[in-house]
SEKEMI-154379 format. One record per residue (C-alpha): x, y, z; residue in one letter. Coordinates in steps of 0.05 Angstrom, whole numbers, plus 5000, padded with zeros to 4 digits. Example, Ala and Ser with C-alpha at 12.3 -4.5 7.8 and 13.67 -1.06 7.14 Angstrom:
524649105156A 527349795143S 
This chain:
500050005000X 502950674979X 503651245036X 499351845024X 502952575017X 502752855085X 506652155117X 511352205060X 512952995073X 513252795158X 517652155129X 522852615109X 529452565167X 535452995139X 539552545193X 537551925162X 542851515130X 543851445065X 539850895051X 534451065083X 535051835055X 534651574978X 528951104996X 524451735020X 525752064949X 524851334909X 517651324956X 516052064931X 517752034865X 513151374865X 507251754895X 507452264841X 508251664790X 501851544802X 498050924764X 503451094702X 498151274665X 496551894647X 503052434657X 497452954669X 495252624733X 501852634756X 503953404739X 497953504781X 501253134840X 507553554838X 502954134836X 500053914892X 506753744922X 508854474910X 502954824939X 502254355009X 509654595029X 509655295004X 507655555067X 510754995112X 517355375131X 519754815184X 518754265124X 522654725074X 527754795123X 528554065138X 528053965067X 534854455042X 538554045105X 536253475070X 537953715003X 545353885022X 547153205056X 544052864988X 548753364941X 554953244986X 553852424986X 553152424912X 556352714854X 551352874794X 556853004743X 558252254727X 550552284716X 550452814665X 556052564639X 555751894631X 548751564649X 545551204586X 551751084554X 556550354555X 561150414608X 564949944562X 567350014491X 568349344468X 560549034443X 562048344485X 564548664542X 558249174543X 553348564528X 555848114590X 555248884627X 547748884610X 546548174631X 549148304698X 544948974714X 537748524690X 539647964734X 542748384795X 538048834831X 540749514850X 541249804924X 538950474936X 546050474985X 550850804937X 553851444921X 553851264852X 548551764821X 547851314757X 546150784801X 542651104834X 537651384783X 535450844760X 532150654814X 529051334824X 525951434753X 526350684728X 520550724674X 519051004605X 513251394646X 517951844677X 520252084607X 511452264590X 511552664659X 517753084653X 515953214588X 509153454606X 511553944664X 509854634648X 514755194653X 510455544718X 511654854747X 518854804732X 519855504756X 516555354828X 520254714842X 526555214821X 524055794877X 521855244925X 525854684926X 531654824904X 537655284934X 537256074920X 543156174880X 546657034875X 543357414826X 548657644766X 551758314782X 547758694726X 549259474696X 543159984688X 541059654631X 539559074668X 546058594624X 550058234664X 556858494685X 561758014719X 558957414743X 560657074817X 563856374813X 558855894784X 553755484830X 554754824840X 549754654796X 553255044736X 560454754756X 557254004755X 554554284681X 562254504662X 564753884689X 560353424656X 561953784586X 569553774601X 568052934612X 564052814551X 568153244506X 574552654529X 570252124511X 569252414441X 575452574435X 578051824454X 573451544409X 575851964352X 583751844373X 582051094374X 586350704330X 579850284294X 577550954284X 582251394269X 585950864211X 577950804172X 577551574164X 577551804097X 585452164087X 581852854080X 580752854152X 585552474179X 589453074152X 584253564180X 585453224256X 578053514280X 579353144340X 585853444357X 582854174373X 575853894407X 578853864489X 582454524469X 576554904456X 572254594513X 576754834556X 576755574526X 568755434544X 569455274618X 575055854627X 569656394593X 563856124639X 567656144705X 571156824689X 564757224646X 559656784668X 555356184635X 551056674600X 556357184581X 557357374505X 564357054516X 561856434543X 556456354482X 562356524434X 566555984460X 559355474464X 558955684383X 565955494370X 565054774406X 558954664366X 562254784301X 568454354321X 564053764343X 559753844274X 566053764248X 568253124286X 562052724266X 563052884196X 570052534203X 567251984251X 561451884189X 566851744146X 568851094176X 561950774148X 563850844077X 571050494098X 565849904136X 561849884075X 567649744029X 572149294066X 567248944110X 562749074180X 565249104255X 559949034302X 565249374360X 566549934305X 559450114287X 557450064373X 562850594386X 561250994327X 553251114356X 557251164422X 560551844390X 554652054364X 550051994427X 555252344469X 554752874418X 548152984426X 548452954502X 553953524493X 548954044460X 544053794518X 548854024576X 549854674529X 542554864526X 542254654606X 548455234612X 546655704573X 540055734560X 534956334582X 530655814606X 535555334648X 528854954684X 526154724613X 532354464587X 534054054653X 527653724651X 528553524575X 535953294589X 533652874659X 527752704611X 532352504551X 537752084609X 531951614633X 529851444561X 536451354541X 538850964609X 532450464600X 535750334525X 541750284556X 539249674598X 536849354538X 539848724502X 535548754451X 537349594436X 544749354437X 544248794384X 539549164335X 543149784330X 550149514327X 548448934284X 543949414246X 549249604179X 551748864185X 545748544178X 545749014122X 552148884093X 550048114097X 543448144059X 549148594002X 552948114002X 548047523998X 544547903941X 551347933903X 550947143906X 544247003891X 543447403825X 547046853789X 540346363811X 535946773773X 533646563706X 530747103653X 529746723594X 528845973565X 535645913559X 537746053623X 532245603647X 534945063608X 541445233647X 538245243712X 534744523694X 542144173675X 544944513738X 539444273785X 539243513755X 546743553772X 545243663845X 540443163850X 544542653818X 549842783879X 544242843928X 541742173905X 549541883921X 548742363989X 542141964007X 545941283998X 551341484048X 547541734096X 543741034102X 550440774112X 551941184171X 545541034199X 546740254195X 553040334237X 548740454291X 552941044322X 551941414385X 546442064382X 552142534371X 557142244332X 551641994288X 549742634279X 556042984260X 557242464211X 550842554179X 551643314172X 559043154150X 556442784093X 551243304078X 556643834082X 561443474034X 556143453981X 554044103988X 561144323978X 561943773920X 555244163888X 558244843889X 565144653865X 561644293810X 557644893791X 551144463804X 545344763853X 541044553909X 533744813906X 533144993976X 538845323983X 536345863931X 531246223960X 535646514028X 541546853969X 536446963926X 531547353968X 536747913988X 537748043913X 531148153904X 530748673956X 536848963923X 533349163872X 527949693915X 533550043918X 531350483850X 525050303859X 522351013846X 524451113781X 519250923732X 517450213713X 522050003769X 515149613807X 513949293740X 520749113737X 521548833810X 514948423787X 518148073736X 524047963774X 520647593829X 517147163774X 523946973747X 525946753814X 519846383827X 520146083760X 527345933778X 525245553833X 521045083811X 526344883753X 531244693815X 526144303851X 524043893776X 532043863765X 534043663838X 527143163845X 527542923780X 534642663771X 534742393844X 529241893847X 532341443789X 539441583822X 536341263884X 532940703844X 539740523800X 543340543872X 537940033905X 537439613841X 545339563832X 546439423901X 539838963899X 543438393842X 549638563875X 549638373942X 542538143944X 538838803987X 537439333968X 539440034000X 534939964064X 530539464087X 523539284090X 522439484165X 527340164152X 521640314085X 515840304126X 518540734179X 521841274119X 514341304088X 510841344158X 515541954176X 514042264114X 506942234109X 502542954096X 498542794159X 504842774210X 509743344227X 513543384163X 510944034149X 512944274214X 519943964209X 519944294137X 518844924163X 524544864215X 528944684154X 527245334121X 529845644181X 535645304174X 536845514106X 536746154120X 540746094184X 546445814132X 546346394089X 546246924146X 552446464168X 554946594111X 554647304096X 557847344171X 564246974139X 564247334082X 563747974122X 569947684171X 573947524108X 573548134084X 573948564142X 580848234165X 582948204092X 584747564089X 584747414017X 590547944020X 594347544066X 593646964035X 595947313966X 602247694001X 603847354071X 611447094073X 609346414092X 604346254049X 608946443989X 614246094013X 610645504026X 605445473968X 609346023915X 607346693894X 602546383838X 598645783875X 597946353933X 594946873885X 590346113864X 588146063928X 586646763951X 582846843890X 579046213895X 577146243976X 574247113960X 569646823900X 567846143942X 568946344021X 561046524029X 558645813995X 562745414023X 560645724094X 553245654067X 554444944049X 558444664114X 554445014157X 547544774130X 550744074122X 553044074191X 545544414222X 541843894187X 545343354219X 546943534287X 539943974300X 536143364300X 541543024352X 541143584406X 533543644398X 533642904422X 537343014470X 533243534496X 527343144482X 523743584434X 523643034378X 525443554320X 527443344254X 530043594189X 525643494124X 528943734072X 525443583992X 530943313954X 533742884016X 526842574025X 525142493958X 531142043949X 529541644019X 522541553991X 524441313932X 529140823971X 523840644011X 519340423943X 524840083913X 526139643980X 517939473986X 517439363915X 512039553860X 506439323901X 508239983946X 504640343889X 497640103917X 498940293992X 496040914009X 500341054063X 505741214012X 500641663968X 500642114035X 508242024041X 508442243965X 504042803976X 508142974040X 513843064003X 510943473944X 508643974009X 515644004040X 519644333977X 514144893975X 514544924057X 522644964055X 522845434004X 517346044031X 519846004104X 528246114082X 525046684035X 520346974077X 526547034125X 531347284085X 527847744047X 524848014112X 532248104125X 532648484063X 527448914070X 529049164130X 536549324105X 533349674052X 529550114093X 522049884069X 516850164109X 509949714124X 505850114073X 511249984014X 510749194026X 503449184024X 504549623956X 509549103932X 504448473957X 498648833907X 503048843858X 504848073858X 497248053860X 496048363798X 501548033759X 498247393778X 492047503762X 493247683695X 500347333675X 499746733722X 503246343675X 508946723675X 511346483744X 511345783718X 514445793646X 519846153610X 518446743561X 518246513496X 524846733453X 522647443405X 515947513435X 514848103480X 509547913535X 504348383549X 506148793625X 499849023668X 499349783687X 502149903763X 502650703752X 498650713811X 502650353855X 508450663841X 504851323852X 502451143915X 509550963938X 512451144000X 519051583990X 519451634066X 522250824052X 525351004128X 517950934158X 515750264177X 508250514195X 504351084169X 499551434220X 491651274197X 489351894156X 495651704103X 494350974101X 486251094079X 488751564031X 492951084008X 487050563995X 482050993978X 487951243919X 489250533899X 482150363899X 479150913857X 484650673810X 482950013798X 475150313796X 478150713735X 481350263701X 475049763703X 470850393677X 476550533611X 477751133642X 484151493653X 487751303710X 487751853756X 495452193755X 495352643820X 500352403864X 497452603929X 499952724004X 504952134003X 508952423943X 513153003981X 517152834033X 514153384074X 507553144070X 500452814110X 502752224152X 510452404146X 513052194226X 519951854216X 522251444277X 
């Protein structure tokens, strides 16, 4: 039960200790709290805090005794400074930091500030009510509650003359600048920062002159005053020099871009950048006309940005954030080559897919051999995804292609291609495009399904008037059709496949990324030992081949090894999860009907199995794209409206070119292309925005709908382009 006002105010012991001293204000600031529901209610509460005391002389006396042993326990500069930002600058390091603080409670028993706020504002309400606090409000808890500070020695004109030594309040402002301005500047002198600047300013050294002119600040506002023309001069200068400094800290993403991602680089870099932004905070707080307004945005701005700084999942997305990018780039440089545009890359796609299921068919035989030696969960396991891995790898080096794999590579290049998606015909064009790559698609599955069924069958025969059995026996068939049947879990195991896919090629755009990065293709090419050892032209061989096949090959071991050794750690956990992946169970199906014989053609139990199977390529195939390009989009920057704009598109393609996502163009004869003028009218160029607010999104329907009302009618389509074409216009609220 919380205490009412009047036992909090009587509550209040200036001779408390500490403990018990920040519990009272953790109690109060929980009474005006409120329900945490409407800010309103509790602005009304401080009011009402204000006017119950205003006359109470004893209380306000108690309360500045009070006030004095809390400022001389604790030092708020560290706050100002530092609260809301990693106290470490390695990502690991900070991530293990943020583990401990949400499993270890905090005690109120510290002189730690930063501590010690959290506990006294620990929820995104505080940031509604300090926003809401009017500036009669802020002015009264100023006369009230807080110390009187010397008014500025003024002339007749009222200016200020020379000011007295700054309050403590104003020194704690100084000192907090002087702090945040050496951060900055040891972020900018840091050697994985300071190497990926652009030469332009590396030569420019922004960072060199940044604690020099912060401390030409602080020297102005103790000798002239905060406020001072001197002191604002100096404030100017600082601003311009850190403006400056981020333009040379911003130049470190193009090096990232080129040469590959650090998660540790691109954490410090938004480090820089929120310090930054806390600097021209603890500016407005000195020198602002209005010093009660800016305090309550910066205390508001520290408990929204100290509640993000408890946050795992804050500290993975935005550091992770340009290489999850940079991994959906490079995966869309890989799967481009998937894509088929016309009959004769189709009949390309078909040779290259039968390939791969003529291996897979060898892969299925081998991996009934490890089975039948009986091994233990684990090891049985890793050989299985060992033998998956090695024909993977076999497939790529042989230029051959696995269906399944597909859809995670080629997904990302899709989403490449939003990139100009503004210019005209570019929807049209991303329409055909994604009927290529479904097209695509279903020529690997008929190459990869095709070619390994009679594999199987010339493998089980052979081995059958060889050695007298055939690849598995009759008890192994009946359990390989009962675990594939429609009506079981295979869809569900599918679908955990697909998530494996795409786990493969996130895998390996993370390699790709890490190859690049540490330039290893480089050191491969130029390092002493590897020239001595293999010669200056097998080393230029092999750094060429491992930077055009380092991101397969991870794909391929990976996904061999995950498809293998998930299963064996699910059972060990007990969850009972397996792996159904098309091509592999085609080719133990048709195992299984070769061991049973032809009168397994009139059991319906392996109808169900067939149709099981014909459900799991479809299954593995939409959940590893629906990942990836999910991936994509969001690397992209597509906002929620765009996708649904991009969905009505597909719509309208098939409805009138259905066929089109099934079978090649014919060679000289142009297909007829639908109208989307509409759509790409009613695109979002705010692509940053992942919702629009409701007025913009019924202006968007009712746009598209009149449309496609028009078009039925033979009128003109209807050109205005509406709110959502300026950048400036209804619905525009970027996050």
């Amino acid at each position: 039960m919380r205490p009412d006002l009047q036992t909090l105010l009587d509550a209040l012991n200036p001779n408390a200790p500490l403990a018990e001293r920040h519990l009272w204000l953790i109690e109060m600031l929980r009474w005006i709290r409120g329900d945490g529901v409407d800010p309103q209610n509790s602005v009304v509460r401080v009011r009402q805090l204000l006017e119950t005391v205003q006359d109470d002389t004893a209380w306000l006396a108690r309360w500045h005794r009070w006030w004095a042993c809390f400022t001389q326990a604790v030092d708020v500069t560290p706050l100002l400074a530092d609260h809301g930002f990693a106290p470490r600058t390695a990502f690991l390091s900070e991530l293990g930091h943020r583990l401990r603080r949400k499993l270890l409670p905090g005690t109120p028993e510290t002189n730690d500030m930063s501590d010690l706020f959290g506990l006294l504002l620990p929820s995104r309400f505080d940031v509604r009510w300090l926003q809401a606090l009017d500036t009669r409000t802020l002015q009264k808890i100023q006369q009230l509650l807080l110390p009187p500070t010397a008014p500025e020695p003024a002339n007749e004109d009222g200016a200020p003359l020379q000011a007295q030594p700054g309050t403590a309040w104003q020194n704690a402002l100084l000192d907090a600048l002087v702090f945040s301005v050496g951060q900055v500047s040891a972020t900018g002198f840091a050697s994985e920062i300071r190497v990926r600047m652009s030469h332009e300013e590396q030569a420019r050294r922004a960072f060199h002159a940044l604690p020099v002119q912060a401390e030409a600040l602080r020297r102005s506002a103790l000798r002239h005053g905060p406020r001072s023309g001197q002191a604002r001069y100096e404030a100017e200068k600082l601003k311009n020099q850190l403006g400056v400094c981020q333009v040379a800290a911003e130049t470190v993403y193009a090096h990232l871009e080129e040469h590959g991602v650090s998660v540790g680089i691109v954490f410090r870099l938004r480090q820089l950048s929120e310090r930054v932004t806390r600097i021209h905070q603890l500016l407005d707080c000195l020198l602002s006309e209005q010093p009660d307004r800016a305090t309550a945005a910066l205390l508001a701005d520290m408990v929204q940005l100290g509640l993000d700084n408890r946050s795992i999942r804050a500290l993975v997305a935005n550091s992770s954030g340009l290489t999850a990018a940079k991994v959906a780039e490079r995966s869309a440089e890989t799967g481009d080559r998937y894509i088929t545009r016309n009959a004769a890359e189709y009949r390309q796609m078909l040779g290259m897919a039968a390939g791969g299921g003529a291996l897979l068919g060898l892969t299925t035989w081998a991996k009934f051999g490890v089975t039948a030696l009986a091994l233990s969960a684990f090891w049985g396991g890793f050989a299985a995804g060992l033998n998956y891995a090695i024909s993977f790898v076999l497939i790529q080096l042989l230029h051959f292609t696995v269906a399944t794999k597909q859809p995670a590579v080629t997904a990302p290049a899709m989403a490449a291609r939003l990139k100009e998606i503004r210019k005209p015909g570019a929807v049209r064009a991303f329409v055909d495009e994604v009927a290529n790559l479904f097209r695509s698609q279903i020529a690997s599955i008929l190459g990869n399904v095709g070619l390994v069924i009679p594999v199987v069958l010339l493998i089980s025969v052979l081995m059958a008037t060889v050695q007298g059995h055939h690849m598995i026996g009759p008890e192994k068939a009946d359990y390989v059709i009962h675990s594939l049947n429609l009506l079981g879990p295979s869809v569900l195991f599918a679908a955990l496949t697909g998530v494996l896919l795409f786990a493969s090629s996130i895998i390996a755009g993370w390699v790709e990324n890490w190859f690049v990065y540490y330039r290893l293709d480089s050191a491969i090419r130029h390092n002493p030992r590897f020239t001595r050892t293999l010669g200056r032209e097998r080393a230029a061989r092999w750094a060429r081949f491992f930077r055009d096949n380092i991101s397969g090959l991870a794909a391929n071991i990976s996904l061999g090894l995950m498809l293998g050794l998930v299963p064996a750690f699910a059972h060990f956990f007990g969850l009972g999860l397996d792996i159904r992946h098309v091509t592999l169970a085609a080719g133990q199906l048709a195992a299984a009907a070769a061991a049973v014989g032809p009168e397994v053609l009139s059991r319906p139990d392996f109808w169900w199995a067939v149709a099981g199977v014909a459900v799991i390529g479809p299954v593995n195939l939409l959940v590893s794209f629906y990942l990836a390009f999910r991936l994509a989009l969001k690397a992209q920057g597509v906002g929620e409206v765009n996708r649904g704009l991009i969905q009505m598109a597909l719509r309208r393609r098939l409805r009138s070119h259905p066929l089109s996502f099934f079978l090649p163009p014919r060679t000289g004869v142009e297909a007829e292309t639908e109208d989307v003028s509409d759509i790409e009218a009613a695109w979002q160029h705010s692509s940053e925005r992942e919702v629009l607010d409701e007025e913009s999104r019924r202006w968007a329907e009712a746009y598209l709908e009149r449309t496609d009302r028009e078009r039925d009618m033979g009128q003109e389509s209807w050109t205005q382009a509406g709110p959502l074409e300026s950048d400036s216009g209804v619905g525009e609220s970027r996050p």
